[in-house]
BAPA-77616 format. One record per residue (C-alpha): x, y, z; residue in three letters. Coordinates in pm, 1 decimal, decimal comma, m for minus. Layout:
<atoms>
{xx = X yy = Y zz = Z r = Ala}
...
</atoms>
This chain:
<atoms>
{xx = 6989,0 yy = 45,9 zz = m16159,6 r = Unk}
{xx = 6869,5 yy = 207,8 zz = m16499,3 r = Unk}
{xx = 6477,9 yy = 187,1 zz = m16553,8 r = Unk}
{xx = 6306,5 yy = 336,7 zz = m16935,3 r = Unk}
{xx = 6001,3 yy = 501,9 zz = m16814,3 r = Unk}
{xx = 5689,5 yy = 629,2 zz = m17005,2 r = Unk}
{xx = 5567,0 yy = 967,4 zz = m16932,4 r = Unk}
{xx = 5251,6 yy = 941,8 zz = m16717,5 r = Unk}
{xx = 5105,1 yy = 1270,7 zz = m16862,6 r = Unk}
{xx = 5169,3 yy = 1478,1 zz = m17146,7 r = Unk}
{xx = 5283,4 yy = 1237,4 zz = m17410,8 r = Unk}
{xx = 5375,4 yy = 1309,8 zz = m17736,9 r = Unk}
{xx = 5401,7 yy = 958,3 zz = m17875,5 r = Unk}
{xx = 5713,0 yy = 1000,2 zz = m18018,0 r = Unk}
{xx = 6061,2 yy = 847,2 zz = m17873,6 r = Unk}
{xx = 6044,6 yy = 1229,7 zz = m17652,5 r = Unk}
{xx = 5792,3 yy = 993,6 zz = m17433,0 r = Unk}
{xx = 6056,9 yy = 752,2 zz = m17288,5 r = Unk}
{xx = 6260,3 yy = 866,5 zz = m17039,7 r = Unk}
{xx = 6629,6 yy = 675,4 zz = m16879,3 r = Unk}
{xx = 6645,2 yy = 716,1 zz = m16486,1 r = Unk}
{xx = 6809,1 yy = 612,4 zz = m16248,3 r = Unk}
{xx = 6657,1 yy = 433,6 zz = m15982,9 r = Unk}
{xx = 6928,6 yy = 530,8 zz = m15706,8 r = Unk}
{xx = 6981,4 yy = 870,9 zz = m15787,1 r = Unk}
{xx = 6649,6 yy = 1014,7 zz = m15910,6 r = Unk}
{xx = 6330,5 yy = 843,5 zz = m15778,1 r = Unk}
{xx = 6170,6 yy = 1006,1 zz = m15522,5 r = Unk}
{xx = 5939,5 yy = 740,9 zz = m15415,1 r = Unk}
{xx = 5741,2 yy = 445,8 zz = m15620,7 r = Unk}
{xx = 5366,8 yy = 375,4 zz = m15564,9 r = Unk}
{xx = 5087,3 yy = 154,5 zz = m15751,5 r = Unk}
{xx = 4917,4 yy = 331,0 zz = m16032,1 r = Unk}
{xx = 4614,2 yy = 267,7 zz = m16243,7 r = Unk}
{xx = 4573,5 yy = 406,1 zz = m16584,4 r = Unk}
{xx = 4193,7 yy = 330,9 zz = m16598,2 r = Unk}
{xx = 3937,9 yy = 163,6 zz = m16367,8 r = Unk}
{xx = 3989,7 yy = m181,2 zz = m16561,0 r = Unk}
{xx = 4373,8 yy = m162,6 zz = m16615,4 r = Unk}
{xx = 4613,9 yy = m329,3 zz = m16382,7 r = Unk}
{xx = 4823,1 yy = m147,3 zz = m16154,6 r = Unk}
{xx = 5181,7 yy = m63,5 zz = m16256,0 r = Unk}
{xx = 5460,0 yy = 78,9 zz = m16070,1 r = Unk}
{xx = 5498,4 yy = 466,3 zz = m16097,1 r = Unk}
{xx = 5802,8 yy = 618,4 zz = m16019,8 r = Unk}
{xx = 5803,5 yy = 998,8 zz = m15943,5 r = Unk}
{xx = 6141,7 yy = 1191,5 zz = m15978,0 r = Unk}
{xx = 6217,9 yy = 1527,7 zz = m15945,4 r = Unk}
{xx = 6204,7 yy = 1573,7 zz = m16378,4 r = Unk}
{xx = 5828,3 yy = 1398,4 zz = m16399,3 r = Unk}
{xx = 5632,7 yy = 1098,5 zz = m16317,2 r = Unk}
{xx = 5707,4 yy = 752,4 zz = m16530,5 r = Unk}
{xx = 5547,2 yy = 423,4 zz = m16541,0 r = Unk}
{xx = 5711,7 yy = 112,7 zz = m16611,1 r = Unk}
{xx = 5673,4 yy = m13,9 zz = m17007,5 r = Unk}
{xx = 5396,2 yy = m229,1 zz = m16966,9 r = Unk}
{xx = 5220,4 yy = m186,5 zz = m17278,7 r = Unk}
{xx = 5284,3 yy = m404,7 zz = m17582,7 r = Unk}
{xx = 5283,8 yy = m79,0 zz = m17822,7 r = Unk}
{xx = 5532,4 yy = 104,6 zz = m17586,1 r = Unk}
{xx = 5800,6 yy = m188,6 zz = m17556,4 r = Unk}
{xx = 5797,2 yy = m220,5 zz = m17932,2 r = Unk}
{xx = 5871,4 yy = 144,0 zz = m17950,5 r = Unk}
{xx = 6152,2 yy = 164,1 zz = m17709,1 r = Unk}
{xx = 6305,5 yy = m168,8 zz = m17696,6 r = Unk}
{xx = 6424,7 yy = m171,0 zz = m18086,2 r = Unk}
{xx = 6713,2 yy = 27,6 zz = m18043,9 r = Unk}
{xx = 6845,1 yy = m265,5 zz = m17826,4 r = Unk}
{xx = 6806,4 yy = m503,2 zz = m18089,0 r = Unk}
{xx = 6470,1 yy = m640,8 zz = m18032,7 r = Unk}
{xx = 6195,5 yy = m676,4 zz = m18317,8 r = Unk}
{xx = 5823,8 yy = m758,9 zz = m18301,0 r = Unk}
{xx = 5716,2 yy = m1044,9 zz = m18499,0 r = Unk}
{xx = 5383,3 yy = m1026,4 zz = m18436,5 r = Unk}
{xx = 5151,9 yy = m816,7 zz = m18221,9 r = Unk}
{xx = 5248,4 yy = m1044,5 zz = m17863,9 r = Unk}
{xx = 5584,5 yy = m1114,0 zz = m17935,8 r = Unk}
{xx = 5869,0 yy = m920,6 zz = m17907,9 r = Unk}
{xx = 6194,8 yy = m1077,3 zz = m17987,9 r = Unk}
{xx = 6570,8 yy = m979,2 zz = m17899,8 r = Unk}
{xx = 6715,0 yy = m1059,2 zz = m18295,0 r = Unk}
{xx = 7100,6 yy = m1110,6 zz = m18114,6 r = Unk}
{xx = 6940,7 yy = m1436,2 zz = m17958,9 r = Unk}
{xx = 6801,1 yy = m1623,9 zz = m18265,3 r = Unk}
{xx = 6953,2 yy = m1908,5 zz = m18342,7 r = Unk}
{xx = 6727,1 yy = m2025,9 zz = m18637,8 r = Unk}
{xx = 6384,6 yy = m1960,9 zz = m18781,9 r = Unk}
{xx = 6122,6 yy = m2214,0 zz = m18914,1 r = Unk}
{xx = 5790,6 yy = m2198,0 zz = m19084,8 r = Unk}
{xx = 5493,1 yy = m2352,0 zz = m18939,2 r = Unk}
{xx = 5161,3 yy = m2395,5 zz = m19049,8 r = Unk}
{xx = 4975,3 yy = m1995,8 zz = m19001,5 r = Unk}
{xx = 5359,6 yy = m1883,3 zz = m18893,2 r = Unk}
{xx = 5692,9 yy = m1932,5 zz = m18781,9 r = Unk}
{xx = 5885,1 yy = m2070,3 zz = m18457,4 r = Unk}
{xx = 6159,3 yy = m1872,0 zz = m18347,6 r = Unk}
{xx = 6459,4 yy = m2087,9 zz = m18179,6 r = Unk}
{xx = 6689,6 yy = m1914,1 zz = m17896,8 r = Unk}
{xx = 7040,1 yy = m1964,6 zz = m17878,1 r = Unk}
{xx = 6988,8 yy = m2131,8 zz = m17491,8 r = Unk}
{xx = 6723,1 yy = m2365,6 zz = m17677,8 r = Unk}
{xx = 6438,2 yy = m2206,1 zz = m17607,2 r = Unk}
{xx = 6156,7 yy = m2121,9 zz = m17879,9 r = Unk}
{xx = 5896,4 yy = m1926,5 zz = m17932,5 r = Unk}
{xx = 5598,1 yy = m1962,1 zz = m18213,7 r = Unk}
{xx = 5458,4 yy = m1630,2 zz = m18347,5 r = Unk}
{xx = 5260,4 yy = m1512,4 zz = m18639,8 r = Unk}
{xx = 5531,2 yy = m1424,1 zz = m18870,6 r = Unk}
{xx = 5586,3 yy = m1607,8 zz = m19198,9 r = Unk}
{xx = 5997,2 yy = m1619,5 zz = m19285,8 r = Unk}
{xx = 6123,0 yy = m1569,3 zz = m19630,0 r = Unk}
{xx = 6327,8 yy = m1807,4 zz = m19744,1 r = Unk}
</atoms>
């Protein structure tokens, strides 16, 4: 299994920060990690090339996750743009509606 990490230390917040391992092959072992004393834990995963958490940060998956199609439409929402079946404007937005009929409302306003 394939797992995008994010470079516990020395980032460069570029795209150089994200990092495509393989679970199987090159973890070494996985153990709970706090970024600061109020932060959740995440997973880190330390491999023989670095250490890597898993994307857990809203700024991070934005970053990473458009090159697979997805799109932010506001600053909690992250949306895969292959999976839209149809837009709508809402009062202070839009709802987004999912192929599988599923919807989500975010902050974006649509052009018509």
């Amino acid at each position: 299994m394939d797992i995008i990490g994010v470079k516990m230390h020395g980032r460069q917040d570029d795209d150089s920060d994200f990092v495509l391992f393989s679970l199987e092959k090159d973890v070494n072992f996985i153990e709970p990690f706090q970024m600061t004393a109020n932060s959740a834990k995440t997973l880190a995963f330390h491999t023989e090339c670095g250490s890597y958490i898993a994307i857990h940060l809203m700024r991070d998956a934005r970053q990473v996750y458009k090159q697979y199609g997805f799109d932010a439409y506001d600053s909690s929402t992250i949306v895969n743009l292959t999976r839209i079946k149809r837009t709508e404007n809402v009062d202070n937005g839009g709802i987004v509606y999912f192929k599988d009929g599923s919807h989500v409302k975010v902050r974006k306003v649509f052009k018509k």
